[in-house]
mmCIF entry with sequence, helices, sheets and N, C-alpha, C, O atoms, coordinates in Angstrom:
data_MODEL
# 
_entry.id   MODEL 
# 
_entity.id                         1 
_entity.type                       polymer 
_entity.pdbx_number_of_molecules   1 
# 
_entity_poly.entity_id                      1 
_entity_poly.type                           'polypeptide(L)' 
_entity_poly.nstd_linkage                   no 
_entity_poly.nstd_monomer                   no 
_entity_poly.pdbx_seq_one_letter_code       
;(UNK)(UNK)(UNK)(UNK)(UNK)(UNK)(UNK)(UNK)(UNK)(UNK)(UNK)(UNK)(UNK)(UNK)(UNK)(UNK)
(UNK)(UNK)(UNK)(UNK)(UNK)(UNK)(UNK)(UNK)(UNK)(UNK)(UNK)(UNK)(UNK)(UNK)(UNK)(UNK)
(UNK)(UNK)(UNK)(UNK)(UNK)(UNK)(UNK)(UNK)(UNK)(UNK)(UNK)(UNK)(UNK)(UNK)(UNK)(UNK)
(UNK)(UNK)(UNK)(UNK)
;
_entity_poly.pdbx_seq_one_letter_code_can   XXXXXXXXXXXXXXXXXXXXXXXXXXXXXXXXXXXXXXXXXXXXXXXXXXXX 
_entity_poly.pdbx_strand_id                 A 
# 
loop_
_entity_poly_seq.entity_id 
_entity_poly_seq.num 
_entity_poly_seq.mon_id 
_entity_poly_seq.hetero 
1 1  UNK n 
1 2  UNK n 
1 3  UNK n 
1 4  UNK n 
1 5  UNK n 
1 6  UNK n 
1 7  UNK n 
1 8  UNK n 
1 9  UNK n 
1 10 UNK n 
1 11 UNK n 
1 12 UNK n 
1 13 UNK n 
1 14 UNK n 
1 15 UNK n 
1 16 UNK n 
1 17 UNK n 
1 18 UNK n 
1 19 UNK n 
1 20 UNK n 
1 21 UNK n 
1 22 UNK n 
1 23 UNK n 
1 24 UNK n 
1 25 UNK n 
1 26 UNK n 
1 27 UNK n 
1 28 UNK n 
1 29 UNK n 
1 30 UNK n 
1 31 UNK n 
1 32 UNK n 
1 33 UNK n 
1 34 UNK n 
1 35 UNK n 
1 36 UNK n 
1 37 UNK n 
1 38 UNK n 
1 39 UNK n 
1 40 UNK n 
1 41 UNK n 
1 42 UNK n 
1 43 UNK n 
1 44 UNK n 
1 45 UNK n 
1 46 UNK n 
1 47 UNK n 
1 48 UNK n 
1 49 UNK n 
1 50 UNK n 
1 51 UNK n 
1 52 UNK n 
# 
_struct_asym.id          A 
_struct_asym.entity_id   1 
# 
loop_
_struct_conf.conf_type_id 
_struct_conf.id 
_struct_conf.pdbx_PDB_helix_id 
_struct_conf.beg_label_comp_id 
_struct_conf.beg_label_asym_id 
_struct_conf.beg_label_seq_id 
_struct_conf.pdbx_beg_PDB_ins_code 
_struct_conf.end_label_comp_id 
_struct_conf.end_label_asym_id 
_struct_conf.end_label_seq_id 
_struct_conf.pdbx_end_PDB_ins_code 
_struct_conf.beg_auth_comp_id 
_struct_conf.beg_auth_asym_id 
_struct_conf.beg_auth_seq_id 
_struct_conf.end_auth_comp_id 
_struct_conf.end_auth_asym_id 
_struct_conf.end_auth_seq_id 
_struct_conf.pdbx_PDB_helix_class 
_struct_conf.details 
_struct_conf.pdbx_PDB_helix_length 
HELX_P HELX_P1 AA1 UNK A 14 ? UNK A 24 ? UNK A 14 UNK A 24 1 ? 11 
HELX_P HELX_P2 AA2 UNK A 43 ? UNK A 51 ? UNK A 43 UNK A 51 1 ? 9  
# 
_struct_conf_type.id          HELX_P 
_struct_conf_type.criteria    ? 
_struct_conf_type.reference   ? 
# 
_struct_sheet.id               AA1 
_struct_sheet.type             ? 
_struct_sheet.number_strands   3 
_struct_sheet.details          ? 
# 
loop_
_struct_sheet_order.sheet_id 
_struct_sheet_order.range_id_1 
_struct_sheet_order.range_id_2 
_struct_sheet_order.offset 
_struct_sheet_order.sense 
AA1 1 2 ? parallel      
AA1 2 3 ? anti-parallel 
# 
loop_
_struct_sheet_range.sheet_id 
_struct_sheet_range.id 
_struct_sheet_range.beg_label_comp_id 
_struct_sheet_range.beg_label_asym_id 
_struct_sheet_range.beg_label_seq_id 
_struct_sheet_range.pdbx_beg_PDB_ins_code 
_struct_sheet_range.end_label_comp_id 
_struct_sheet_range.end_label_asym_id 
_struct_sheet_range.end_label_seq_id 
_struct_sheet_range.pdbx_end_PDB_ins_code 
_struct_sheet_range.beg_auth_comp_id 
_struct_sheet_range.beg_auth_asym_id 
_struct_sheet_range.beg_auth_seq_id 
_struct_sheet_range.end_auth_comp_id 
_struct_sheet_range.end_auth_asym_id 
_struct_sheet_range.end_auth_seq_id 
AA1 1 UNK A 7  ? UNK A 9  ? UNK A 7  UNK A 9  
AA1 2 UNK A 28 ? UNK A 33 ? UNK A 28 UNK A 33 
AA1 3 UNK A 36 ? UNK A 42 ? UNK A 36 UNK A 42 
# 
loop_
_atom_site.group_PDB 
_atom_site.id 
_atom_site.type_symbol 
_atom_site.label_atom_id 
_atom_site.label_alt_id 
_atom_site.label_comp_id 
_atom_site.label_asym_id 
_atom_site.label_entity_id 
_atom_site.label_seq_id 
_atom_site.pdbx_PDB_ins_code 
_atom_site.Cartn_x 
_atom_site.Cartn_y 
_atom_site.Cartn_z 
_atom_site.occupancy 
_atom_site.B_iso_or_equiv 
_atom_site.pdbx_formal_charge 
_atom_site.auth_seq_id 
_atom_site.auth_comp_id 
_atom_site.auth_asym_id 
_atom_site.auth_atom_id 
_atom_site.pdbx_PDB_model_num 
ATOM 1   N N  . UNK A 1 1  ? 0.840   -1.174 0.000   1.00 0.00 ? 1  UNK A N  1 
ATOM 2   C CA . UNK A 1 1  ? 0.000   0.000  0.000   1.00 0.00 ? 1  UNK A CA 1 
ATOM 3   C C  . UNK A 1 1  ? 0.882   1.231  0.000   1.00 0.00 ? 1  UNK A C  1 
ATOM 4   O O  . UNK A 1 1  ? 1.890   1.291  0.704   1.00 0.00 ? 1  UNK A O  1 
ATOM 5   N N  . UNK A 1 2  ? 0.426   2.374  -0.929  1.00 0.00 ? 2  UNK A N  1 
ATOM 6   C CA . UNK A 1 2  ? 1.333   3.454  -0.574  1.00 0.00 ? 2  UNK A CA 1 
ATOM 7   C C  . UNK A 1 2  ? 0.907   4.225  0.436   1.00 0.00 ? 2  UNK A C  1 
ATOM 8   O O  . UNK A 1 2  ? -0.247  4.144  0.858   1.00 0.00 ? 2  UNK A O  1 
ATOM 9   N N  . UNK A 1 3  ? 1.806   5.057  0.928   1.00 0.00 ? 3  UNK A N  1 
ATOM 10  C CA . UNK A 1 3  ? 1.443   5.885  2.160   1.00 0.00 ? 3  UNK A CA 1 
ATOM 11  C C  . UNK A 1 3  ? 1.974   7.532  1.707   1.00 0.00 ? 3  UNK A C  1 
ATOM 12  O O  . UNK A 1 3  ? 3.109   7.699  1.260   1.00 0.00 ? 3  UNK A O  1 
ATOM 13  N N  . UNK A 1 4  ? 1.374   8.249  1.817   1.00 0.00 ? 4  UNK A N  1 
ATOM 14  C CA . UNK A 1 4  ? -0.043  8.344  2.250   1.00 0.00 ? 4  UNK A CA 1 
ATOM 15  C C  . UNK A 1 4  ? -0.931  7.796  0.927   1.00 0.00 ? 4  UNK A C  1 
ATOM 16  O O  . UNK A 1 4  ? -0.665  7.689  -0.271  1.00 0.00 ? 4  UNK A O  1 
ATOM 17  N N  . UNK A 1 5  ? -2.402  7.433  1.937   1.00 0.00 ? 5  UNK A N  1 
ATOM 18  C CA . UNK A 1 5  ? -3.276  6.826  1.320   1.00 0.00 ? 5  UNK A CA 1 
ATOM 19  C C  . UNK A 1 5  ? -3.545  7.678  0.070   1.00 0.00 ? 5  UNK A C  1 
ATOM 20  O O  . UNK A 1 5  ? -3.261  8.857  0.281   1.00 0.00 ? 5  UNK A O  1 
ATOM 21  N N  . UNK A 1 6  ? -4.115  7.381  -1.459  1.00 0.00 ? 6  UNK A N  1 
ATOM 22  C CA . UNK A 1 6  ? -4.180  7.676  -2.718  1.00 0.00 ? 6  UNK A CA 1 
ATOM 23  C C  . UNK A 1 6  ? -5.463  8.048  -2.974  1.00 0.00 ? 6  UNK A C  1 
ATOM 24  O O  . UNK A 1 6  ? -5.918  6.955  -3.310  1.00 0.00 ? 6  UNK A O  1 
ATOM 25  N N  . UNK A 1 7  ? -6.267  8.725  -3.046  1.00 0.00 ? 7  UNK A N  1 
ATOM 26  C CA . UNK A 1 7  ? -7.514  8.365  -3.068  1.00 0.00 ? 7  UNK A CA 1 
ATOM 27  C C  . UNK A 1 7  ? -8.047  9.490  -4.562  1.00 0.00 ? 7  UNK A C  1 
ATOM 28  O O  . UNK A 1 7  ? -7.345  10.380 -5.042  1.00 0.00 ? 7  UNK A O  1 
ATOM 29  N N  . UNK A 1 8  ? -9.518  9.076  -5.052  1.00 0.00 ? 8  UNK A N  1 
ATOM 30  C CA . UNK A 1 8  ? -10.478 10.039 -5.908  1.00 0.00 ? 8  UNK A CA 1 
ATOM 31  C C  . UNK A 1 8  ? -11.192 9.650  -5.590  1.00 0.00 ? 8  UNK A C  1 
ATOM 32  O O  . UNK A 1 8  ? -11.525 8.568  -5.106  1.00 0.00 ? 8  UNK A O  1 
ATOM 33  N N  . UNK A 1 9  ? -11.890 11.245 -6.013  1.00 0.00 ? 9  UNK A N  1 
ATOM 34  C CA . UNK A 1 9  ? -13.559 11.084 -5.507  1.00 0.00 ? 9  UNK A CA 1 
ATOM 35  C C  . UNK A 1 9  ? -14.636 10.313 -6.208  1.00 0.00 ? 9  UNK A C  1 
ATOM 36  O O  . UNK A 1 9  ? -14.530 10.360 -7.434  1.00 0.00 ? 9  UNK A O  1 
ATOM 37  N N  . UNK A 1 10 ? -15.492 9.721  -5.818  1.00 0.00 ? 10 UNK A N  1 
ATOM 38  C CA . UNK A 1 10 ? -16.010 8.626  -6.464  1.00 0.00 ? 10 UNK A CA 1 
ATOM 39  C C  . UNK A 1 10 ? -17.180 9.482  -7.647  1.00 0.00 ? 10 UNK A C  1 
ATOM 40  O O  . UNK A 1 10 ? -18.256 8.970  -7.956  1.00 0.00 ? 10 UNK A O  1 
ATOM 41  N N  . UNK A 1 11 ? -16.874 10.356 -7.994  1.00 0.00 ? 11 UNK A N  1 
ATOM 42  C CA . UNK A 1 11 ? -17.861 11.235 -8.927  1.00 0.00 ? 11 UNK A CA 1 
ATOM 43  C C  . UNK A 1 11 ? -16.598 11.264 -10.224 1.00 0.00 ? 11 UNK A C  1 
ATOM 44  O O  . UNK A 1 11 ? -16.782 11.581 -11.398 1.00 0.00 ? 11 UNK A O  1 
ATOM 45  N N  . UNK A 1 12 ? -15.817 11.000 -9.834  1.00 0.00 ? 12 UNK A N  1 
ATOM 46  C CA . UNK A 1 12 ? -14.491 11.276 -10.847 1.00 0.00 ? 12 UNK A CA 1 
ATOM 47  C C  . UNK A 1 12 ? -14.288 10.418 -12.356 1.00 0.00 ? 12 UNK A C  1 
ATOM 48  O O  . UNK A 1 12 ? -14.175 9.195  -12.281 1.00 0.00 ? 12 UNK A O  1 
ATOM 49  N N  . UNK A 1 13 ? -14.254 10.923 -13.387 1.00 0.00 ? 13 UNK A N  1 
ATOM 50  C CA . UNK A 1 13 ? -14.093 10.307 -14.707 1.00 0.00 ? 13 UNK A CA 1 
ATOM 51  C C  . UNK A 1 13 ? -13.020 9.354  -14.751 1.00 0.00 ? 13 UNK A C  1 
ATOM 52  O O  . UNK A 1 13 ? -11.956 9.354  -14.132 1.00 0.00 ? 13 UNK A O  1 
ATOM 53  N N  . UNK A 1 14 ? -13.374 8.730  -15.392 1.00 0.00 ? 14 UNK A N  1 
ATOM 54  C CA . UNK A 1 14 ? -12.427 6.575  -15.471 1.00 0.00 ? 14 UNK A CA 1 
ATOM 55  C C  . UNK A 1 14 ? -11.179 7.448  -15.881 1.00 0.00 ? 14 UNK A C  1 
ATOM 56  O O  . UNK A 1 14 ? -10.032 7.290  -15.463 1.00 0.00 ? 14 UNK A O  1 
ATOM 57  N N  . UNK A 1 15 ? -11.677 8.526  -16.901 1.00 0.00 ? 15 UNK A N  1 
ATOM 58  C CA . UNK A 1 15 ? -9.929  8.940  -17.442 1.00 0.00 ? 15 UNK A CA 1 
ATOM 59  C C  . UNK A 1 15 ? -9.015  9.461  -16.297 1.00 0.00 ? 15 UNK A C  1 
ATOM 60  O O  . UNK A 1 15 ? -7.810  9.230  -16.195 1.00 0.00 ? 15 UNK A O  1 
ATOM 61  N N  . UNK A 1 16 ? -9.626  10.052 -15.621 1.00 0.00 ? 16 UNK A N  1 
ATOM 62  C CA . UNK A 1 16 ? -8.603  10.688 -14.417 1.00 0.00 ? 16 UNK A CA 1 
ATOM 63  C C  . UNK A 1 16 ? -8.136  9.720  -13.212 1.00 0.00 ? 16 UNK A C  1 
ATOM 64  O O  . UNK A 1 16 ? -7.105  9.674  -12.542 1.00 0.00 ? 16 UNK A O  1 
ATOM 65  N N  . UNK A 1 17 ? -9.394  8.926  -13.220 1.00 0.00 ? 17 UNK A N  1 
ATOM 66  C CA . UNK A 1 17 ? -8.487  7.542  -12.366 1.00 0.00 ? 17 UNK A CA 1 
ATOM 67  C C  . UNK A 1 17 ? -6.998  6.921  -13.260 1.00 0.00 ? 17 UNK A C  1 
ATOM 68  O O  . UNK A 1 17 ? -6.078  6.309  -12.718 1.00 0.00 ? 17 UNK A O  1 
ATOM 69  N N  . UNK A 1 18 ? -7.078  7.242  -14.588 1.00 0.00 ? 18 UNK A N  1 
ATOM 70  C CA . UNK A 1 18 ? -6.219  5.538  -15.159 1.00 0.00 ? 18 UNK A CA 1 
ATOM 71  C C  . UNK A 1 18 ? -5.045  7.150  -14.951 1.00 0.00 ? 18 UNK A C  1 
ATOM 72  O O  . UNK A 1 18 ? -3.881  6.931  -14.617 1.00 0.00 ? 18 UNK A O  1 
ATOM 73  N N  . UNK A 1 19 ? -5.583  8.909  -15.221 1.00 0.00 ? 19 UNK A N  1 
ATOM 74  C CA . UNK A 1 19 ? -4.165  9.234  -15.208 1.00 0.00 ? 19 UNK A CA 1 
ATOM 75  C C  . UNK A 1 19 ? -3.536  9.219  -13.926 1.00 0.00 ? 19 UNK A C  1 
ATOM 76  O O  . UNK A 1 19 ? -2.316  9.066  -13.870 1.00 0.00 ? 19 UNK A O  1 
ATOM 77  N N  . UNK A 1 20 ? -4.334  9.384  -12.712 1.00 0.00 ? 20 UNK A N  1 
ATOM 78  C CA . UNK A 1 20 ? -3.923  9.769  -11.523 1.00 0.00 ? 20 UNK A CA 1 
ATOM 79  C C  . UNK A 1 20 ? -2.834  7.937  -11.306 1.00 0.00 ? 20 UNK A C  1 
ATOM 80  O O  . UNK A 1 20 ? -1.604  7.936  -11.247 1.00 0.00 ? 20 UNK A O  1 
ATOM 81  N N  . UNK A 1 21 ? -3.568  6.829  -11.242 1.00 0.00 ? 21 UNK A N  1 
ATOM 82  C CA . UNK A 1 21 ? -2.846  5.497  -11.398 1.00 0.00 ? 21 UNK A CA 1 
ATOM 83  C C  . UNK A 1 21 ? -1.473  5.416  -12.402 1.00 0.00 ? 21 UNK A C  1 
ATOM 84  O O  . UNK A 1 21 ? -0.434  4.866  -12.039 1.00 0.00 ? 21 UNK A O  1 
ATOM 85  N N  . UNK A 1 22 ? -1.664  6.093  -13.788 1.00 0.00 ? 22 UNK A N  1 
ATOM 86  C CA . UNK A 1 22 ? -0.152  6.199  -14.458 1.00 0.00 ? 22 UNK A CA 1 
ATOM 87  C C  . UNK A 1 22 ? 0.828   6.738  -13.753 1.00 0.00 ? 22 UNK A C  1 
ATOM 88  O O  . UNK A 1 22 ? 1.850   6.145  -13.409 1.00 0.00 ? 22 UNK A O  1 
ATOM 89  N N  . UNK A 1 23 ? 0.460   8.247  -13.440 1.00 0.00 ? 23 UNK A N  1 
ATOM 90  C CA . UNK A 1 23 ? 1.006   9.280  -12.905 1.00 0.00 ? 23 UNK A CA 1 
ATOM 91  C C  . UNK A 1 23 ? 2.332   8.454  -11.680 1.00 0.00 ? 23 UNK A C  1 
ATOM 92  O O  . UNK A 1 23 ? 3.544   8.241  -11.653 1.00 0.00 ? 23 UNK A O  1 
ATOM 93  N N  . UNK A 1 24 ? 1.432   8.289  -11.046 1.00 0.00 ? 24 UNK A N  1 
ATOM 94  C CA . UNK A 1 24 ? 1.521   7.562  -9.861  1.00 0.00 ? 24 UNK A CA 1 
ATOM 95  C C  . UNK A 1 24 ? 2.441   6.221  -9.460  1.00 0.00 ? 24 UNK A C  1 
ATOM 96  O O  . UNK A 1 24 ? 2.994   5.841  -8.428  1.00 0.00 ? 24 UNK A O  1 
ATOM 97  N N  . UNK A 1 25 ? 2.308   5.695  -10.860 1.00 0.00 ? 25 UNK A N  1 
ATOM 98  C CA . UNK A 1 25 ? 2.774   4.361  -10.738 1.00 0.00 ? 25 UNK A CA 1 
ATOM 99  C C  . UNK A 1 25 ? 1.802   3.454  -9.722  1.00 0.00 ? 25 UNK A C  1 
ATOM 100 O O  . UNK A 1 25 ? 2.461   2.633  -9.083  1.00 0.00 ? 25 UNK A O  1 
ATOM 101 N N  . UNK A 1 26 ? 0.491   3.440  -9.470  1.00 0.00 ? 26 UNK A N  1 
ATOM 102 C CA . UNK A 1 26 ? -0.135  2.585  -9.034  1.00 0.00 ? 26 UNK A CA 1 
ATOM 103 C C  . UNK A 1 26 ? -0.978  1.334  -9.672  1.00 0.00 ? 26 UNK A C  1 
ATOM 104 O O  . UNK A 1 26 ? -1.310  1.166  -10.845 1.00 0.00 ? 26 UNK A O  1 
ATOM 105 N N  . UNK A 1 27 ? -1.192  0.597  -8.649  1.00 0.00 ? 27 UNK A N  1 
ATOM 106 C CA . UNK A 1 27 ? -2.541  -0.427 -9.081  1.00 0.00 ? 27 UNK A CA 1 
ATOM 107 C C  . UNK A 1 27 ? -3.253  -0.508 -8.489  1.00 0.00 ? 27 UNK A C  1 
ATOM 108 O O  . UNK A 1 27 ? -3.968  -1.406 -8.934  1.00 0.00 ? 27 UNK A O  1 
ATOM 109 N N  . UNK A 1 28 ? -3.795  0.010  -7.300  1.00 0.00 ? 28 UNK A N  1 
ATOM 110 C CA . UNK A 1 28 ? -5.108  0.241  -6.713  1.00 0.00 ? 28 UNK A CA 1 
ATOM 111 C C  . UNK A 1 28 ? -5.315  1.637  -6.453  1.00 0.00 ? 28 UNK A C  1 
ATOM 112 O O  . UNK A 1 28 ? -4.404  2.188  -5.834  1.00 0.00 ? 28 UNK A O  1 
ATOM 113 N N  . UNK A 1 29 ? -6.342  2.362  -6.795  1.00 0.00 ? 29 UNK A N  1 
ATOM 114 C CA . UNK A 1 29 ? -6.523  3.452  -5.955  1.00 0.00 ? 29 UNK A CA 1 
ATOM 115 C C  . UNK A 1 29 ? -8.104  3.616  -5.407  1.00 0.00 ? 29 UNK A C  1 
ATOM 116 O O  . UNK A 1 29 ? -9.066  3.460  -6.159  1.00 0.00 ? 29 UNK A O  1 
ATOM 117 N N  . UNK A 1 30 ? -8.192  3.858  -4.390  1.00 0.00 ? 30 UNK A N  1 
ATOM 118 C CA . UNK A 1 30 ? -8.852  4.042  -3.311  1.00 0.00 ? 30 UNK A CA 1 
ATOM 119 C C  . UNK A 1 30 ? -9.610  5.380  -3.530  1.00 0.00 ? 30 UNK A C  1 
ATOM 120 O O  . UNK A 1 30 ? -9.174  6.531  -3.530  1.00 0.00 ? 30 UNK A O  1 
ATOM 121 N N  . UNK A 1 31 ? -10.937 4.879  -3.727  1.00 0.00 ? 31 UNK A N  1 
ATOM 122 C CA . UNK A 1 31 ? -12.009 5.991  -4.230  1.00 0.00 ? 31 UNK A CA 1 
ATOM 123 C C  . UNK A 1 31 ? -13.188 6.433  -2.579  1.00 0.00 ? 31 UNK A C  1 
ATOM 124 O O  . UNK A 1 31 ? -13.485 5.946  -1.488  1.00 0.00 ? 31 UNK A O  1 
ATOM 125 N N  . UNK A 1 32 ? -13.478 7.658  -3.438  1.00 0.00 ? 32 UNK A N  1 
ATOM 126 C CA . UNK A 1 32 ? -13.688 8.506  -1.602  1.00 0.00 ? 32 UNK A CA 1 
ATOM 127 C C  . UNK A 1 32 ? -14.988 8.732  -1.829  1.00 0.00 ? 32 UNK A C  1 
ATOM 128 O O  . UNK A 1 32 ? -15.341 9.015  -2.974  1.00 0.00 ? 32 UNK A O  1 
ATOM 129 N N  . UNK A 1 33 ? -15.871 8.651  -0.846  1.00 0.00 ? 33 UNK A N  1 
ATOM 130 C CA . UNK A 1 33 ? -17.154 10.150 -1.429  1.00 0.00 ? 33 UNK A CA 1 
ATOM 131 C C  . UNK A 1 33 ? -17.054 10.540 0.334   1.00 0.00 ? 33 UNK A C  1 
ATOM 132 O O  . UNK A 1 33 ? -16.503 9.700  1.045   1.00 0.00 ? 33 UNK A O  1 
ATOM 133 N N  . UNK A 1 34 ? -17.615 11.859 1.003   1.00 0.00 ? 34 UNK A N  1 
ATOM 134 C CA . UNK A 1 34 ? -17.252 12.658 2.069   1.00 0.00 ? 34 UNK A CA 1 
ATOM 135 C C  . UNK A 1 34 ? -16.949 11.861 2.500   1.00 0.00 ? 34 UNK A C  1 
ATOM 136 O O  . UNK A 1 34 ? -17.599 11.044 3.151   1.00 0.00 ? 34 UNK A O  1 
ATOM 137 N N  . UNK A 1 35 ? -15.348 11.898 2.131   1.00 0.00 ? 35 UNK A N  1 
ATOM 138 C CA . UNK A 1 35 ? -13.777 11.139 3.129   1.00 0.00 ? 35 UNK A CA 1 
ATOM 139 C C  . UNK A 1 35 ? -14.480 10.327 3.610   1.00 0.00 ? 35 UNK A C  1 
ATOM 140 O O  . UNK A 1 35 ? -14.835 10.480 4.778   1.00 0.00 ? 35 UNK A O  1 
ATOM 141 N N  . UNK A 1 36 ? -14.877 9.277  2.911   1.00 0.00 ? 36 UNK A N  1 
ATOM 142 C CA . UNK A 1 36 ? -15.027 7.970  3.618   1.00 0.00 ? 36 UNK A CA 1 
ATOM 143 C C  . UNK A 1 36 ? -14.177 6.960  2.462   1.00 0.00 ? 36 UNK A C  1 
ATOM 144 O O  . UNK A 1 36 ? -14.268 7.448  1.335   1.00 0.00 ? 36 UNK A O  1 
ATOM 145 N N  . UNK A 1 37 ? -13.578 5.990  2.490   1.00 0.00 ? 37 UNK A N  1 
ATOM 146 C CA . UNK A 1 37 ? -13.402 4.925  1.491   1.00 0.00 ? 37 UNK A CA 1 
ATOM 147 C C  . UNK A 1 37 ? -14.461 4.448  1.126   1.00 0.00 ? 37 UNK A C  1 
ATOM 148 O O  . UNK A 1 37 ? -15.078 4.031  2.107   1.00 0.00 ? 37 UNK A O  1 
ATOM 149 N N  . UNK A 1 38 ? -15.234 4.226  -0.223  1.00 0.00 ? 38 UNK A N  1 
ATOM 150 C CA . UNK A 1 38 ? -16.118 3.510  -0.505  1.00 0.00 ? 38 UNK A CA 1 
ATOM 151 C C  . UNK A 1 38 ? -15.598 2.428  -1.754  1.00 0.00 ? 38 UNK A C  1 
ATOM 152 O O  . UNK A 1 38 ? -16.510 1.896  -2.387  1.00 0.00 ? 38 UNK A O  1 
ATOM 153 N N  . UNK A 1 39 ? -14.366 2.125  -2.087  1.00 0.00 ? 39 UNK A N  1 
ATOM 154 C CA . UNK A 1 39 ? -14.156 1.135  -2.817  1.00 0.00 ? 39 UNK A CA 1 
ATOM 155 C C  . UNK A 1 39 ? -12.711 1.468  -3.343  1.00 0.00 ? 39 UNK A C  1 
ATOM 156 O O  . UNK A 1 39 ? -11.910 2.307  -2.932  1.00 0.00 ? 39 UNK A O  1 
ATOM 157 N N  . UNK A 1 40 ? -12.611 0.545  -4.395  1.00 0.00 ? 40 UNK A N  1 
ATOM 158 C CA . UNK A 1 40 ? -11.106 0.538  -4.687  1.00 0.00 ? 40 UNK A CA 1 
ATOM 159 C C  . UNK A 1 40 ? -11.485 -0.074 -6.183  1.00 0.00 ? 40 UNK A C  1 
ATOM 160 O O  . UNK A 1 40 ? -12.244 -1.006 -6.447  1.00 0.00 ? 40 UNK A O  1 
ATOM 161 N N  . UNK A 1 41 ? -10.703 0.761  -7.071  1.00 0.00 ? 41 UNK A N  1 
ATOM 162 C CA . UNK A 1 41 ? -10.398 1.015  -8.584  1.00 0.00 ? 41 UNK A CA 1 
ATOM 163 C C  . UNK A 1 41 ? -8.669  -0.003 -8.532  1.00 0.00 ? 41 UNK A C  1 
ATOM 164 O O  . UNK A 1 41 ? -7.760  0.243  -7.738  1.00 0.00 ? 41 UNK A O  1 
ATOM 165 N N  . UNK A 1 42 ? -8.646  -1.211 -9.702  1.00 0.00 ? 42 UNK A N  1 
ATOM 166 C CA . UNK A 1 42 ? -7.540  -1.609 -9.780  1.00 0.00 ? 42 UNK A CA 1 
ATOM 167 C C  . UNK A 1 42 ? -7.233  -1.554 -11.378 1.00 0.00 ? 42 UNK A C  1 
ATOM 168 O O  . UNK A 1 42 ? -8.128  -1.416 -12.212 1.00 0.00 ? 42 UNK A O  1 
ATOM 169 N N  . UNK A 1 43 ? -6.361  -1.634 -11.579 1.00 0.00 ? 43 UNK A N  1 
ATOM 170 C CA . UNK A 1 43 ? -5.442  -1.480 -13.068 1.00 0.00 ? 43 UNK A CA 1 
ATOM 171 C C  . UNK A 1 43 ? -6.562  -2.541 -14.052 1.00 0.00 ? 43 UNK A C  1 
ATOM 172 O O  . UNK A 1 43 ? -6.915  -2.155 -15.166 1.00 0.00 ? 43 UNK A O  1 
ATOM 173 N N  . UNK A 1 44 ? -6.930  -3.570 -13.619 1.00 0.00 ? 44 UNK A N  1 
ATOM 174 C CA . UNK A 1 44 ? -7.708  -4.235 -14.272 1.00 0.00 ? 44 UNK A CA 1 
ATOM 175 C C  . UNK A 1 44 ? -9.074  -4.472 -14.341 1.00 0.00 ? 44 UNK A C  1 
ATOM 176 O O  . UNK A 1 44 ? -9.640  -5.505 -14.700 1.00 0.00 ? 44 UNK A O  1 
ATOM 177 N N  . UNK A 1 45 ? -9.736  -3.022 -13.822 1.00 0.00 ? 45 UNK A N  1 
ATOM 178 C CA . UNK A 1 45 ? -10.638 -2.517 -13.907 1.00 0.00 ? 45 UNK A CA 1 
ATOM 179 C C  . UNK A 1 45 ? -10.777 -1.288 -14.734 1.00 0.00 ? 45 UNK A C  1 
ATOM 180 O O  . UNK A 1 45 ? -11.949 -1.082 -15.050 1.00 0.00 ? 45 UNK A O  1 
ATOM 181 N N  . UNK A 1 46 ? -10.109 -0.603 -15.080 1.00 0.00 ? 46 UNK A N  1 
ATOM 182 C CA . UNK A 1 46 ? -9.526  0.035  -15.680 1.00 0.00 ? 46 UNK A CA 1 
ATOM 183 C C  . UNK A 1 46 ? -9.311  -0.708 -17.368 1.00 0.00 ? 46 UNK A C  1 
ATOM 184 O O  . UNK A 1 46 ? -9.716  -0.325 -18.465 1.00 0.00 ? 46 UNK A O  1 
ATOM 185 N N  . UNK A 1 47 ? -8.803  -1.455 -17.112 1.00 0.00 ? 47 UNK A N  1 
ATOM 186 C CA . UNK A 1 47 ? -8.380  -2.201 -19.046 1.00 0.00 ? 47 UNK A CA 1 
ATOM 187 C C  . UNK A 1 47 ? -9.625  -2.397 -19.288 1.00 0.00 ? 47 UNK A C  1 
ATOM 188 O O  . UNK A 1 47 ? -10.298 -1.862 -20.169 1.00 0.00 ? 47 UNK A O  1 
ATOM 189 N N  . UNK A 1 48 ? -10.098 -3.512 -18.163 1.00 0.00 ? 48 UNK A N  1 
ATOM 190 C CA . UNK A 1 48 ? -11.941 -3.884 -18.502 1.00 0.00 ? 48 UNK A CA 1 
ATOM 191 C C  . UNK A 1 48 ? -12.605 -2.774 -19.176 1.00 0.00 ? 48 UNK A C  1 
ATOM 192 O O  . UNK A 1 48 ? -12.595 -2.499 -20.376 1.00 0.00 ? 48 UNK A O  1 
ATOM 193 N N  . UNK A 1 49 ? -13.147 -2.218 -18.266 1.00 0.00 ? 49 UNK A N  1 
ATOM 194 C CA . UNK A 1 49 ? -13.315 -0.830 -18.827 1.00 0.00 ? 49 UNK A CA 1 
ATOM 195 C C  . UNK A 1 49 ? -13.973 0.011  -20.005 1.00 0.00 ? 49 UNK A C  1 
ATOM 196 O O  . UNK A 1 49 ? -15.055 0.236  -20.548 1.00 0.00 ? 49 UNK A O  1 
ATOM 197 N N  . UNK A 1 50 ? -12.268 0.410  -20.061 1.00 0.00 ? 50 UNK A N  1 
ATOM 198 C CA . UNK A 1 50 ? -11.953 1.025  -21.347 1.00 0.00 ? 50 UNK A CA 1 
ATOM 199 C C  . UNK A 1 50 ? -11.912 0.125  -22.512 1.00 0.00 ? 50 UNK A C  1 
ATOM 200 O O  . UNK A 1 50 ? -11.812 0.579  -23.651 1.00 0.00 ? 50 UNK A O  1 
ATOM 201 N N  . UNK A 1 51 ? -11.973 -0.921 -22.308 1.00 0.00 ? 51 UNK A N  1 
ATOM 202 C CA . UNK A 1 51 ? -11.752 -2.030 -23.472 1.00 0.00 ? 51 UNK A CA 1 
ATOM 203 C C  . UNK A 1 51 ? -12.939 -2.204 -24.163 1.00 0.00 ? 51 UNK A C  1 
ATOM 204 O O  . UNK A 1 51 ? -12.958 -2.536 -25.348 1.00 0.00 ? 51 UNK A O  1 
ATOM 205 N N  . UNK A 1 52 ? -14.225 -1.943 -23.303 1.00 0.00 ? 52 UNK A N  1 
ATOM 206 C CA . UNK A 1 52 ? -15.608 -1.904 -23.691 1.00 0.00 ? 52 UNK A CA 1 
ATOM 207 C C  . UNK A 1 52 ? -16.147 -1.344 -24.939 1.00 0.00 ? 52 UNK A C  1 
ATOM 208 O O  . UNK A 1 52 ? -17.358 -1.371 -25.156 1.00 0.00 ? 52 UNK A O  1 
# 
């Protein structure tokens, strides 16, 4: 896990998850709605996806 925690807001466009995850060098990131965790976005959710 990276520290500090990674997070977007769960209103946020698939594109800005996969850039914030490039950016980043991640494979999970940890999606928010009022600062709570409500789920987690992984790299292969992401291919899924967009592959559609």
């Amino acid at each position: 896990m990276s520290s500090p925690l990674i997070t977007i807001d769960h209103n946020a466009h698939i594109s800005e998850a996969a850039e914030m995850m490039s950016s980043k060098k991640l494979r999970k990131l940890a999606v928010s709605e009022n600062g709570k965790i409500v789920g987690i976005i992984t790299s292969t959710d992401l291919v899924n996806q967009l592959a559609k």
